[in-house]
Phi, psi and omega in degrees: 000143189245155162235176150210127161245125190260152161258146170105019222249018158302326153163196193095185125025269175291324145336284188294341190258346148262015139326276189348287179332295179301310155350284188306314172133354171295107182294142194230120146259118209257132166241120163190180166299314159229170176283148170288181147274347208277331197237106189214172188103130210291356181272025175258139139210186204231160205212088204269110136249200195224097190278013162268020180228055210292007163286332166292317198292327174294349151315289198304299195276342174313280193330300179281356190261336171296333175246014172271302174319310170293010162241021164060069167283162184262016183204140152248161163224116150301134156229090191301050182258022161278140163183173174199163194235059188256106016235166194255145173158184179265148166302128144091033154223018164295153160304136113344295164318297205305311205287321203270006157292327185273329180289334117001280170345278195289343186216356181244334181275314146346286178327000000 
């Protein structure tokens, strides 16, 4: 059995490549904020965070990754597709919040 675990998989992007994923035969652990309806089945499981809250994430993910690991796959593939391309504007008229919500997002929920 091969896995992956996608990010992002609220929709979009991360949605569709763990379709795919599943498609294929692969057990998938999707990290995002909600579950798709698109993504089911017992070779599924959901990772519910917020990955602009990269303090949080190691709660959330331990737990499934821990029983994906005990199920000896001969493979993992990460697909790292949370990102957002937020926010726009000239340096030094940004939100503050926005920008350290997207560098999170984009650079610290990676790590």
């Amino acid at each position: 059995m091969h896995a992956a675990i996608v990010t992002g998989v609220s929709r979009g992007l991360g949605e569709a490549l763990a379709v795919v994923m599943l498609a294929r035969g692969f057990a998938v652990l999707g990290v995002g904020r909600a579950a798709s309806p698109k993504l089911k089945g017992k070779l599924y499981h959901h990772a519910a965070c917020d990955l602009a809250q990269p303090a949080l994430l190691a709660a959330a993910v331990t737990p499934p990754l821990r029983r994906l690991a005990a199920s000896k796959p001969a493979t993992v593939t990460l697909i790292n597709s949370a990102a957002v391309a937020t926010p726009t504007g000239l340096v030094g008229h940004l939100d503050a919040a926005a920008v350290a919500s997207a560098l999170a997002v984009n650079a610290a929920a990676p790590v």
